[in-house]
N, C-alpha and C positions, 0 to 999 in steps of 0.2 A: 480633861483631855478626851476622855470616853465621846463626850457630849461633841466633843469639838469635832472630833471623827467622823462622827455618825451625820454633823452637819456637812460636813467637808464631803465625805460620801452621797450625801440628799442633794446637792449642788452639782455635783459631777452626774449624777443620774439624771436628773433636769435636764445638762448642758447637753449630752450626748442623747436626749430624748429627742430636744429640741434636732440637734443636728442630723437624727435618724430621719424626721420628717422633710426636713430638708432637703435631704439626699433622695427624696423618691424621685422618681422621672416625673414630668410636666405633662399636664394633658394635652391628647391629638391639638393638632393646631385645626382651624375652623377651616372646611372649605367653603372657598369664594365662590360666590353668586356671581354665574354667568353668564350671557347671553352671546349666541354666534350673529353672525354676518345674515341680517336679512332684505329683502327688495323697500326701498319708501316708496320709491318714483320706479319702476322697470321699466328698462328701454325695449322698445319693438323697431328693426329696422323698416325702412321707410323702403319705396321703389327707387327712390334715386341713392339709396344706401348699395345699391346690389350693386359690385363687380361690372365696369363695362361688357366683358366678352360673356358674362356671366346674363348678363341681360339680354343682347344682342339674341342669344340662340336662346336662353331661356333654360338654364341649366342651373339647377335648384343645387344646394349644398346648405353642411352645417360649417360650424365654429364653435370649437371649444377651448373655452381661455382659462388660465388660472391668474387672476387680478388682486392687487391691492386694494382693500377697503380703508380709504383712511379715518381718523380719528373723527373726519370733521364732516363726514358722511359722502365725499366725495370720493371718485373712482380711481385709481393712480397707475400706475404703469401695470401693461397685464403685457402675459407670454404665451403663443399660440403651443395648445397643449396637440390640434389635429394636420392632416395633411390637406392644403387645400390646391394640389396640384397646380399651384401656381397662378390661380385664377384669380386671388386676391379676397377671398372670404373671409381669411382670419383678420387682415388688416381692417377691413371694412367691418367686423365684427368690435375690433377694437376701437373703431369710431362711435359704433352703436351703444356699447356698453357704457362708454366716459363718457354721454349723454345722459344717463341714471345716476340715481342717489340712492345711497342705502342705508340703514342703521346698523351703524358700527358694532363690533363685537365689543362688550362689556367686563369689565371685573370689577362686583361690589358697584357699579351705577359708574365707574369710569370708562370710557369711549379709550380703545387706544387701535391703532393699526393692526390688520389681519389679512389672511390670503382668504379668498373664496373662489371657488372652479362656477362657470355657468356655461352652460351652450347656444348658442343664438342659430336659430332656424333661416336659413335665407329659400323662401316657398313662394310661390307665383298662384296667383289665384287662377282658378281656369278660368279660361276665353270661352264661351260655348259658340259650337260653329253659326253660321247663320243660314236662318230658317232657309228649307227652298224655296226657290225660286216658281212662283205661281199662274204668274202672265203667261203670254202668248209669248211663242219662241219666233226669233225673225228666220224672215224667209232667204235663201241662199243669196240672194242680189244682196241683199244690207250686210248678212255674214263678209260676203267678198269683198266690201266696200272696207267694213270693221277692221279685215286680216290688213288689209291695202292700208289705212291708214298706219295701223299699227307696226308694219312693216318699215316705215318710214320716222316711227317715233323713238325708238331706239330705250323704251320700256325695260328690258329688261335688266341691260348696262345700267339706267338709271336706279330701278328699284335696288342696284348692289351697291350702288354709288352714295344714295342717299344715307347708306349704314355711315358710311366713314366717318360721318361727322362726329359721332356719339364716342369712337374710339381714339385710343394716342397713337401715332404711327407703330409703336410697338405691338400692340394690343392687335390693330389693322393687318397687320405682316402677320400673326399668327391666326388670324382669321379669314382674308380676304382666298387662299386659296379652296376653303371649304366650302364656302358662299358661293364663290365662282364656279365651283363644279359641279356643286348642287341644281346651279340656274343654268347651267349652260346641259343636265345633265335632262332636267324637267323644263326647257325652256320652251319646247313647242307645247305642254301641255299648259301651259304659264299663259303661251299668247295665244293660246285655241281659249282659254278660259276666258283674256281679257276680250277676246274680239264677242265672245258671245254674252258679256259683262257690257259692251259699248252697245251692240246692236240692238240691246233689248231696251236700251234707255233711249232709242230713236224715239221721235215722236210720228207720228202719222203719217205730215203734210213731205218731211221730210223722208220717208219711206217709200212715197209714191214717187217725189221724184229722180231716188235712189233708183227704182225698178225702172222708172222711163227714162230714165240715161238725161236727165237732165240737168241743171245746175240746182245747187241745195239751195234751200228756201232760208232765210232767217229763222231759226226756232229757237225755243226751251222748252222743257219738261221736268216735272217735280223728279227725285234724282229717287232710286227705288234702290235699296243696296240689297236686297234680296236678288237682284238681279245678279250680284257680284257672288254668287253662293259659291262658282265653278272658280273662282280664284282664290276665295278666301281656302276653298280645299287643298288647291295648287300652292298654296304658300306655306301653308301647315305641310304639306311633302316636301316640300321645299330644303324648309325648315331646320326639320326633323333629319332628314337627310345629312345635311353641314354638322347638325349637333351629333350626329353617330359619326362622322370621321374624323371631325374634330376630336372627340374624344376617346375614339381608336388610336390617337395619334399620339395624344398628349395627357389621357388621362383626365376622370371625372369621379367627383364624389358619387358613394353608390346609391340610388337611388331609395 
């Protein structure tokens, strides 16, 4: 009986050894190998990505979207995180972006769905003005000849006309009165510029019979656009002018 005790005892101190172990707590669990959302293919907007009225004046902005990355490295529905006064940057931003590929965010070597924030720059390369004008400047008879024509060509109306086509009549109605009064605002220094932009690309034979009051000759002449220096300046005021009221009006990203 003694014996049988002592085993009965050796058996239960085992059982309850075993179960002490048992009962510890389980080690940390392992953390997952990760990887975030990053660019394969990044998109850069193109010039025919900008915003019509955004182009038109040349009014630079960002976009900042917060986008779905999907599993399968494509772009999926994104939500405009800035304000883009209504000029259409975020939208156009959102066309930009689902144009890229990206590498998925990972857990353990698994791709699954993720958000990622990005901002797309919409910037305009600059124009540099054109060199001056280096020839010989025409003489008052070709000048009066220049105004005379141009007087009758209706240059200016046109140059605001020719915009319209680029915009939607929406776009045109919030634009067409900035344009207009910018041109109608700079319009004599517009056609003082173009008449001495036409007269300096006369050629000779037609010069002389400009001064003697006689009928023009048949000509041409190689086309010089350094000649145009006084308009391309006149347009840049122009310009710039429509893109300050416009945006006095309605608002623009800040520069």
């Amino acid at each position: 009986m003694r014996l049988l005790s002592i085993l009965i005892a050796l058996l239960l101190s085992a059982g309850l050894a075993r179960a002490h172990v048992q009962a510890q707590p389980p080690s940390p669990d392992r953390i997952p190998t990760t990887t975030s959302v990053s660019w394969d293919r990044m998109p850069a907007p193109w010039f025919t990505d900008f915003p019509p009225i955004a182009a038109v004046l040349e009014i630079e902005g960002r976009a900042t979207l917060r986008c779905m990355a999907l599993a399968d490295g494509s772009v999926g529905a994104c939500e405009a995180l800035s304000d883009d006064y209504g000029l259409g940057f975020n939208a156009a931003a959102i066309r930009v972006v689902q144009r890229g590929r990206v590498n998925p965010r990972t857990v353990d070597g698994v791709a699954e769905d993720a958000t990622f924030t990005v901002t797309i720059p919409f910037l305009f390369e600059p124009i540099e003005p054109l060199p001056p004008y280096e020839g010989p400047e025409p003489s008052e008879a070709v000048l009066a000849w220049a105004r005379d024509v141009l007087a009758h060509s209706g240059e200016a109306a046109a140059a605001v006309a020719d915009l319209r086509d680029s915009l939607s009549a929406e776009d045109w109605g919030r634009v067409r009165p900035h344009l207009e009064g910018a041109f109608r605002q700079n319009e004599a220094l517009l056609m003082e510029a173009l008449a001495f932009g036409l007269a300096r690309q006369v050629p000779p034979s037609v010069v002389a019979a400009i001064e003697a009051g006689q009928p023009l000759p048949p000509a041409s002449a190689p086309f010089d656009f350094t000649a145009m220096d006084q308009v391309d300046a006149a347009e840049r005021e122009i310009f710039a002018l429509a893109r300050q009221t416009f945006c006095a009006e309605n608002g623009c990203p800040p520069s």
